[in-house]
C-alpha positions as CSV (number, residue, x, y, z in Angstrom):
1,X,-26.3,44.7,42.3
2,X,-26.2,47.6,39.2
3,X,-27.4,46.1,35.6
4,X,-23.8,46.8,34.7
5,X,-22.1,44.6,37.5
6,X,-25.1,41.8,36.4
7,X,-24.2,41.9,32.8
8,X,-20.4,41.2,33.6
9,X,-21.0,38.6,36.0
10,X,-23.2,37.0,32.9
11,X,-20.2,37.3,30.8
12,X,-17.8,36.0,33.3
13,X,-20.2,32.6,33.5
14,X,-20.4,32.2,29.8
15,X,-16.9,33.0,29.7
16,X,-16.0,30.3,31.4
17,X,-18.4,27.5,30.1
18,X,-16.9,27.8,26.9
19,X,-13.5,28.0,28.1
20,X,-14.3,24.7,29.9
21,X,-15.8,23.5,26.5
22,X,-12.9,24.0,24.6
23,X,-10.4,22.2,27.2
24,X,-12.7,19.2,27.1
25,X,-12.4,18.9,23.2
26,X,-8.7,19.8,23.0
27,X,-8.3,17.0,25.6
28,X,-10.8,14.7,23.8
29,X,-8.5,15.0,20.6
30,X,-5.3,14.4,22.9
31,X,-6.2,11.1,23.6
32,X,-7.6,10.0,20.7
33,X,-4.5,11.4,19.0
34,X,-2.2,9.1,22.2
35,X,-4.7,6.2,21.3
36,X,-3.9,6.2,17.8
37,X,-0.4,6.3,18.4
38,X,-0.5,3.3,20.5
39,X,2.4,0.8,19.3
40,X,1.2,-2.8,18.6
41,X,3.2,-6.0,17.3
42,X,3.3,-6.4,13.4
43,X,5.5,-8.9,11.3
44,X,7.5,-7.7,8.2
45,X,9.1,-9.5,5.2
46,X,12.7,-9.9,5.8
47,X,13.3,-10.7,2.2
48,X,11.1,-10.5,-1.2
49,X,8.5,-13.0,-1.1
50,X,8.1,-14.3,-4.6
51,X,4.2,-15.2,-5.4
52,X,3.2,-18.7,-5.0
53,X,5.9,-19.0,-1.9
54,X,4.7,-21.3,0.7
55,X,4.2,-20.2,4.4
56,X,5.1,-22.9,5.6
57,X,8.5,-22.9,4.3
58,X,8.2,-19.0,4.1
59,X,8.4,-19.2,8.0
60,X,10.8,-22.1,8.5
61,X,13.5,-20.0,6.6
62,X,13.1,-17.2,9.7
63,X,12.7,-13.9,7.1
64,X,9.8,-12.8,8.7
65,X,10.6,-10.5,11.1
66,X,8.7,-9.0,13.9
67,X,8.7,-5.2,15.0
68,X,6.1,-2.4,15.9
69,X,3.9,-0.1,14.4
70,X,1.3,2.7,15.2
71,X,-2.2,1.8,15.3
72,X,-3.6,4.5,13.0
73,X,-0.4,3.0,10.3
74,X,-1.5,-0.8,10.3
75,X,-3.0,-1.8,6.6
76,X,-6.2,-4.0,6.6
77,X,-5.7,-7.5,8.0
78,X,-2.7,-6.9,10.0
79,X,-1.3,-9.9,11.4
80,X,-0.3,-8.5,15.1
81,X,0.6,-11.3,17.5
82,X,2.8,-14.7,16.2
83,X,-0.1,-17.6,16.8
84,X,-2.3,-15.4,13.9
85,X,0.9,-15.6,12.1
86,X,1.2,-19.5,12.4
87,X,-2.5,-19.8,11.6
88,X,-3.0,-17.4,8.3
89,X,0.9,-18.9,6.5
90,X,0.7,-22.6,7.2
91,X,-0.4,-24.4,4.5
92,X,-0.9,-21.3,2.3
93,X,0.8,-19.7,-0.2
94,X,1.6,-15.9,-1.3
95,X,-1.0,-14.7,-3.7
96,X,1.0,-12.4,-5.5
97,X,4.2,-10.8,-4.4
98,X,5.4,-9.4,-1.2
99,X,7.8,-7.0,-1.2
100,X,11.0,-6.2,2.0
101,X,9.7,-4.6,4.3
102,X,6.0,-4.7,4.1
103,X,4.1,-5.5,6.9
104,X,2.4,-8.9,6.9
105,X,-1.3,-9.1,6.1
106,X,-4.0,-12.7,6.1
107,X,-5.2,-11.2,2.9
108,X,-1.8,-11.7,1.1
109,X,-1.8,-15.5,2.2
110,X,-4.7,-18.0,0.2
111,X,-5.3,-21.6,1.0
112,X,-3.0,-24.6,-1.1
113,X,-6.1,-25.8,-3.0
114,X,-3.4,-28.1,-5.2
115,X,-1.2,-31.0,-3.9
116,X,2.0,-30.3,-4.7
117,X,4.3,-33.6,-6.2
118,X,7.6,-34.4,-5.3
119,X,10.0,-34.7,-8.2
120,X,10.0,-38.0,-7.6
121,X,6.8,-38.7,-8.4
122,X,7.1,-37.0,-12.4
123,X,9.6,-39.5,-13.2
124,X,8.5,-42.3,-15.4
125,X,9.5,-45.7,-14.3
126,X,12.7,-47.0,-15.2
127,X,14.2,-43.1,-16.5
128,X,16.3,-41.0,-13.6
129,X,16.6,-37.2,-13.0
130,X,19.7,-35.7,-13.9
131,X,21.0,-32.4,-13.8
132,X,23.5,-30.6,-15.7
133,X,24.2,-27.3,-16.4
134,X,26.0,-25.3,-18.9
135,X,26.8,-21.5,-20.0
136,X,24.3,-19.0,-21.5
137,X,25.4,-19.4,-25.0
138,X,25.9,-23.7,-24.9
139,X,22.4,-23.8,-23.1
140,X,20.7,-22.0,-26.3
141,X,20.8,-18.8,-24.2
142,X,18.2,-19.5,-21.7
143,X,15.2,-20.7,-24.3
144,X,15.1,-23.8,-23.3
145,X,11.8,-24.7,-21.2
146,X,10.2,-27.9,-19.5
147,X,8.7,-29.8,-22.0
148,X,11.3,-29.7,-24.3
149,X,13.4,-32.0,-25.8
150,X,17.5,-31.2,-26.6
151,X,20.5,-32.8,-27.5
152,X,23.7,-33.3,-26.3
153,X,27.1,-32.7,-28.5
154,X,30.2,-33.5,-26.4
155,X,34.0,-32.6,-27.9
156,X,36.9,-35.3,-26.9
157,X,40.5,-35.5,-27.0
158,X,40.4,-39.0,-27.8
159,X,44.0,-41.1,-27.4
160,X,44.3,-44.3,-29.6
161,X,47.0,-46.6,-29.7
162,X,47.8,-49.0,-32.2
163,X,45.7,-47.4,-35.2
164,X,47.1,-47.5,-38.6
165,X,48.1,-44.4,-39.8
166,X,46.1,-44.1,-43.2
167,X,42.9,-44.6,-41.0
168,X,40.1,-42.5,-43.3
169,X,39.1,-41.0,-40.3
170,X,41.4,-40.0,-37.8
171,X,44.7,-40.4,-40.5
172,X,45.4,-36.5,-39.8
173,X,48.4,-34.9,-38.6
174,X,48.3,-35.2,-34.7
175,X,50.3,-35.2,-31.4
176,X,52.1,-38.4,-32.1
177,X,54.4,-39.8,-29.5
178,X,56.2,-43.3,-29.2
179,X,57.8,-44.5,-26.1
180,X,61.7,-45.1,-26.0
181,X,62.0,-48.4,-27.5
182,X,58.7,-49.2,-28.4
183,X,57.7,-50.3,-32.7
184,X,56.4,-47.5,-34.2
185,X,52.7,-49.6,-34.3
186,X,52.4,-48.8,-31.0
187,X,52.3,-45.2,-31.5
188,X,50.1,-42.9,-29.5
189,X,47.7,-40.6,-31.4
190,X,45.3,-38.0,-30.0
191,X,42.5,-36.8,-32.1
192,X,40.0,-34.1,-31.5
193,X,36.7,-35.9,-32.1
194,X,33.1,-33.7,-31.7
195,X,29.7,-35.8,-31.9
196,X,26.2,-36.1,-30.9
197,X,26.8,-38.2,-27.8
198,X,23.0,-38.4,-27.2
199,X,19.2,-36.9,-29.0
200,X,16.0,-35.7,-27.6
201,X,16.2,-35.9,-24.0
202,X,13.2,-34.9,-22.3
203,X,13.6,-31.4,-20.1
204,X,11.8,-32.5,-16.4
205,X,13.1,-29.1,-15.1
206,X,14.8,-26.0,-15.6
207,X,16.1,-24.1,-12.5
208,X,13.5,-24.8,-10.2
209,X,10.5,-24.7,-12.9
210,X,9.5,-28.1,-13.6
211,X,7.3,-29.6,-16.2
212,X,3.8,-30.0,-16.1
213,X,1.7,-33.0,-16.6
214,X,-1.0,-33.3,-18.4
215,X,-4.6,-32.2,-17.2
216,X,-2.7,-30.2,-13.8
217,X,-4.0,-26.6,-13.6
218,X,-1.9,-23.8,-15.0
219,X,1.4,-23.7,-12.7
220,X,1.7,-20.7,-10.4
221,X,4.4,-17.8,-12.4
222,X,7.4,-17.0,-10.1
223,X,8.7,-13.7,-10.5
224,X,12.9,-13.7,-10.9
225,X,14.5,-12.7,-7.7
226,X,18.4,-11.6,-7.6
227,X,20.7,-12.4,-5.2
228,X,20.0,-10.6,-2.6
229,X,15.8,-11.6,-2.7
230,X,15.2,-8.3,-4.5
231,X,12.8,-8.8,-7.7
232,X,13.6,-8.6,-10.9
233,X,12.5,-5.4,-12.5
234,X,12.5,-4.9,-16.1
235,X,15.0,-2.7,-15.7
236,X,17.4,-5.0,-14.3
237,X,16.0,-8.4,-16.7
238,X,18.6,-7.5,-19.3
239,X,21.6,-8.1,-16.4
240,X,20.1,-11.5,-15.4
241,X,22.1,-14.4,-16.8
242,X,19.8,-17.0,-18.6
243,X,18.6,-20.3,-16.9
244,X,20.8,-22.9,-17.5
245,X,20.6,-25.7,-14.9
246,X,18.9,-28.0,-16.8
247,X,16.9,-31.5,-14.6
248,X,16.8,-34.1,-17.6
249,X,15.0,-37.3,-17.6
250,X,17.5,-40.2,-18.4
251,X,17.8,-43.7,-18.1
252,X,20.6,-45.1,-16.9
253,X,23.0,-45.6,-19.4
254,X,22.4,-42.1,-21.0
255,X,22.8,-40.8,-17.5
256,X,26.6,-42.5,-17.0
257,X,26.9,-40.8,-20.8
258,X,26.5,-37.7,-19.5
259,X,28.3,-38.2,-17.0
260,X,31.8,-38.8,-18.4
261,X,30.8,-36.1,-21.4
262,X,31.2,-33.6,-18.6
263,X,33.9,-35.0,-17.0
264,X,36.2,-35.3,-20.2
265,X,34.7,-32.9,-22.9
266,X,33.1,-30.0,-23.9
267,X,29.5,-29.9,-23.9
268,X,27.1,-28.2,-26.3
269,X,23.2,-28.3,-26.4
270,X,20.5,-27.9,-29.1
271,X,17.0,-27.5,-28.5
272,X,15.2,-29.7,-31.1
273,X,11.3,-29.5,-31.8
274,X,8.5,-32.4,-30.5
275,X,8.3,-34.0,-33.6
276,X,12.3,-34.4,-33.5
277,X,13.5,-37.6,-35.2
278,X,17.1,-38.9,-34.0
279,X,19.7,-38.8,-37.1
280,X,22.6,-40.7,-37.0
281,X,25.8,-38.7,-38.1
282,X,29.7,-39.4,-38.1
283,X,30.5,-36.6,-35.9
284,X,33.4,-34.5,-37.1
285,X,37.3,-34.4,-36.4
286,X,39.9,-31.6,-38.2
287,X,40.1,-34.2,-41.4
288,X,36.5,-34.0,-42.1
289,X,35.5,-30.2,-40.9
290,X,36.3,-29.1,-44.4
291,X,34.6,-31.5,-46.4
292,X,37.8,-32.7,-48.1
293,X,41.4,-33.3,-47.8
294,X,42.9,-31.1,-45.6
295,X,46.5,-32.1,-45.7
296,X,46.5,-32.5,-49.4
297,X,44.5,-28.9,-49.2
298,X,47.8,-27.1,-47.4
299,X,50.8,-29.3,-48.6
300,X,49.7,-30.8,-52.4
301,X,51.2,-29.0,-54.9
C-alpha cells in the first residue's frame, strides 16, 4: 500500500470516530432534552388564595385543580401527586398569597401554630351576636373596625291615636285622618320621629374580621378579594364598596331593638370613641329641627 493510499485510509478512520462522536452527543442531548420534557402531575389554584386561608377548607371548597407540567418547568417544592397534596394543606395555612393559576408548592403552606376560636367562644356571657348592615355612607363609610364602639339612630313614622293636639312635641301639622263617625279625639296622627334608639355597642366583627382579645398574637391580614377571587389591587381599591356588615355584641333586649329599627325605620350609625359616655337626648321631629316654632315661623304674621 503507497504512503498516499495510507494517509487517506488514516483520515477515513479518524473521519469516522468523530463522526461517531458527534452522533453520540447529539443523541445524548436528545434525551436529556425528551427527559426534561417528561409531563408530571401538578396542582394549580383554581381561585386567588388569600394569605392566611386554611387548607383544609382551601381543599374542601374543590379550587384546586389538577393538570400537567414539564419537568424542567416545575418551581421548587412542587406538589406532584394528591396524597402530598392532603399532607402539606391540612391543618396549614397560606403564608402569603397565592395567585390563579400558580402551581401549588409545600413551601407556600406553614403549620396553624394558633387555635383558632369559634365566634362563639368571643361572646361574653349573657350578650348575643348580631348582625346588621347598612350602606357606605350610614355605616361611616367603611371606618368602622372591631373594637369599636357605635351608635344606632333609627327614623319612625310613628302613628298615635288619641293625643291632644297642642302636645309640645308632636303638636305639628301632620297626616291627620278621622274615621267616618268617630269624635274628633280619636284622631289619627303620624309624626316623623328620629332618635338615638341605642349608644356604644361593642363591634365583635366587621365582614368577616373579627375582634381581637386581649394578649392573642397579631391577627393574620387578609388581602381584599373581588367577586370573582381576584385580589384587590390598588388600582382597583377605589371601586371597592366599604365594609358594612357590621357583627355587634348585644343583649337581648337591645338585640329585639334592633331588630324592629330595621324592620320599621331608617337606620343611621355613628362611630363614637372608647371613652364614649351615653347622653340622653329628646330626639328630633319637624317641630323641633329648627329650634323654634315652625308653624308660627311660616304662618305668624
Amino acid at each position: 500500500m503507497g504512503r498516499r493510499a495510507l494517509v487517506l485510509l488514516v483520515a477515513l478512520v479518524l473521519a469516522g470516530v468523530a463522526a461517531f462522536a458527534v452522533f453520540q452527543f447529539l443523541n445524548g442531548i436528545q434525551n436529556e432534552v425528551e427527559a426534561d420534557r417528561q409531563k408530571v402531575t401538578i396542582f394549580r389554584a383554581g381561585i386567588f388564595i388569600a394569605e392566611g386561608s386554611q387548607g383544609a377548607q382551601v381543599l374542601q371548597a374543590g379550587t384546586i385543580v389538577e393538570g400537567q407540567e414539564n419537568v424542567e418547568d416545575l418551581p421548587e417544592g412542587a406538589i406532584t401527586n394528591r396524597e402530598q397534596l392532603n399532607a402539606v394543606m391540612s391543618g396549614r395555612l397560606a403564608v402569603g398569597p397565592i395567585n390563579k393559576n400558580e402551581i401549588i408548592t409545600d413551601t407556600q403552606w406553614a403549620l396553624l401554630t394558633v387555635d383558632l376560636k369559634p365566634m362563639s367562644e368571643l361572646i361574653p356571657s349573657g350578650k348575643q351576636a348580631m348582625t346588621i348592615s347598612t350602606d357606605a355612607v350610614r355605616g361611616v363609610n367603611g371606618f368602622i373596625r372591631p373594637g369599636d364602639l357605635i351608635n344606632l339612630i333609627v327614623t319612625l313614622d310613628i302613628e298615635f291615636n288619641q293625643i291632644p293636639v297642642d302636645s309640645p312635641i308632636f303638636g305639628i301639622p301632620s297626616e291627620t285622618t278621622t274615621a267616618e263617625g268617630a269624635a274628633a279625639e280619636e284622631a289619627s296622627e303620624t309624626v316623623t320621629y328620629t332618635r338615638f334608639v341605642l349608644q356604644g355597642l361593642p363591634v365583635l366583627a366587621v365582614a368577616s374580621d373579627v375582634r381581637q382579645e386581649e394578649g392573642e398574637p397579631a391577627p393574620v391580614v387578609t388581602p381584599q378579594v373581588d367577586a370573582e377571587g381576584n385580589p384587590v389591587t390598588a388600582e382597583t381599591a377605589e371601586e371597592q364598596v366599604p365594609q358594612t356588615i357590621f357583627t355587634l355584641e348585644v343583649t337581648p333586649e337591645q338585640a329585639e331593638r334592633i331588630a324592629y329599627s330595621f324592620e320599621n325605620g331608617s337606620i343611621w350609625l355613628t362611630l363614637v370613641p372608647a371613652d364614649f359616655v351615653e347622653i340622653e337626648t329628646d330626639g328630633v321631629t319637624i317641630e323641633t329641627l329648627f329650634a323654634g316654632d315652625i308653624v308660627e315661623d311660616i304662618f305668624g304674621n
